[in-house]
C-alpha positions as CSV (number, residue, x, y, z in Angstrom):
1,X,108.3,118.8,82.5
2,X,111.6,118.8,83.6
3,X,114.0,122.0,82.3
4,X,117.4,120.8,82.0
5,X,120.5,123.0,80.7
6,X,123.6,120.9,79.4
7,X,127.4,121.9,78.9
8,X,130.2,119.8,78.4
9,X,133.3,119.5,80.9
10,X,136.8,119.0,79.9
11,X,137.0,115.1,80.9
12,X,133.8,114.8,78.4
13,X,131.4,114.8,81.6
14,X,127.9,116.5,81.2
15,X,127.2,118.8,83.5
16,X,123.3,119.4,84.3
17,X,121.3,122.0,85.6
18,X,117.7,121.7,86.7
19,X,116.3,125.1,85.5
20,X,112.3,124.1,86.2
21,X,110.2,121.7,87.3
22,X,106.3,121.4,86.3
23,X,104.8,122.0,89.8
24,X,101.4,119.7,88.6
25,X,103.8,117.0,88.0
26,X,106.1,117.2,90.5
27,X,102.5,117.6,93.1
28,X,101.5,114.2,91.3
29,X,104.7,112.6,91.7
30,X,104.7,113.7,95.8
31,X,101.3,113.1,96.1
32,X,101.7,109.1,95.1
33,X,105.0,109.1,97.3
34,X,103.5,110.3,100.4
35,X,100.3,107.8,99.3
36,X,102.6,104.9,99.3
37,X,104.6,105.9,102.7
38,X,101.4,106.3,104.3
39,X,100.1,102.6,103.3
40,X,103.5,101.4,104.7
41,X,102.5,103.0,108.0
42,X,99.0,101.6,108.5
43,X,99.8,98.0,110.0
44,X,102.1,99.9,112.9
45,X,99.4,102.2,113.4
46,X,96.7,100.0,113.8
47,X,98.7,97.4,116.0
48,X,99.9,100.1,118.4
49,X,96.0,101.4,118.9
50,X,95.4,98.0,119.5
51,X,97.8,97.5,122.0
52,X,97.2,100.8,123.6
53,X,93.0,100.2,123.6
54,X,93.8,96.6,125.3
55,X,96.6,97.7,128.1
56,X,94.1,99.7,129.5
57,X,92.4,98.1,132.9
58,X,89.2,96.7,132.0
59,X,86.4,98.6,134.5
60,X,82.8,97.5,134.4
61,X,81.5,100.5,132.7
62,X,84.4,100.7,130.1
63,X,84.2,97.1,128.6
64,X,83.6,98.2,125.1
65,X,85.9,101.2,124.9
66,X,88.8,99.5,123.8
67,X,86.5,97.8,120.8
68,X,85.6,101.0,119.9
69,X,88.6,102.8,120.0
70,X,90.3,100.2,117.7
71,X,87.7,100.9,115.4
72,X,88.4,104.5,115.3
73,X,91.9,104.0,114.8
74,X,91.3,101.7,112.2
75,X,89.5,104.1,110.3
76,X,91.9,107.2,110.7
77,X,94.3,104.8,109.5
78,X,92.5,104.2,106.1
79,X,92.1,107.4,106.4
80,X,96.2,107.9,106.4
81,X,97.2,107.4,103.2
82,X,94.5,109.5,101.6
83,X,95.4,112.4,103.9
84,X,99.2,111.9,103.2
85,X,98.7,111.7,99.3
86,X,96.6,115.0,99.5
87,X,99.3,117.0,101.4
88,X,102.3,115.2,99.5
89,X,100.3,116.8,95.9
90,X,99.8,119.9,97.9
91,X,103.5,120.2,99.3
92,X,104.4,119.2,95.8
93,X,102.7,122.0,94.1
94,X,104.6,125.1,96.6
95,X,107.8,123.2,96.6
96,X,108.2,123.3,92.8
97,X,106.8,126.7,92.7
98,X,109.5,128.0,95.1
99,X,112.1,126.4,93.1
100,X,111.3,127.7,90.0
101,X,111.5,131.3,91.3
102,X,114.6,130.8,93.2
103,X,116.6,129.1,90.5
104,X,115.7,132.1,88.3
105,X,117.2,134.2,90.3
106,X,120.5,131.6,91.6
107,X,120.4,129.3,88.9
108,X,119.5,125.7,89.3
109,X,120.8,122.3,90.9
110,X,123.8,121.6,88.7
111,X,124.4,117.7,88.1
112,X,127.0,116.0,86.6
113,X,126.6,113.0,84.8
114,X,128.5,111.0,82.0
């Protein structure tokens, strides 16, 4: 939930103030951001681990090390997202509980809209 305070300018503008914001919602809201961000960066992860495994000289008792390290990076890569979502909620959670105590004691983020 979002707190909102209202008055009314002289031009007949509203200006707003963001009292509160529900830190579960605001984790949820973080958490699907940072999700989303971190399926955007997948493909550019895996392809530089796959350039990186295969510019590596090729020795005789290395031949498979670039197979495998693609692999691994595939897998913290699917691995990203989740990882990012869970740290986005996370963030989500301390960032709205810091702003709730600070705008009781400085008031909130006043907007002004019409």
């Amino acid at each position: 939930m979002l707190d909102v305070a209202s008055r009314r300018q002289q031009n007949g503008d509203m200006k707003r103030t963001v009292k509160r914001f529900e830190p579960v919602q605001l984790g949820k809201m973080l958490g699907v951001l940072y999700a989303l961000m971190g399926l955007i960066f997948v493909p550019f992860f895996i392809l530089f681990a796959a350039i990186g495994a295969f510019a590596q000289p090729n020795s005789g008792n290395q031949a498979g090390a670039g197979a495998i390290a693609v692999g691994v990076a595939a897998g913290m890569a699917l691995a990203m997202p989740i990882c990012y979502g869970v740290f986005g909620f996370i963030f989500g959670l301390i960032s709205a509980a810091i702003y709730n105590l600070v705008a009781r004691w400085i008031g909130g983020i006043e907007v002004e809209v019409e």
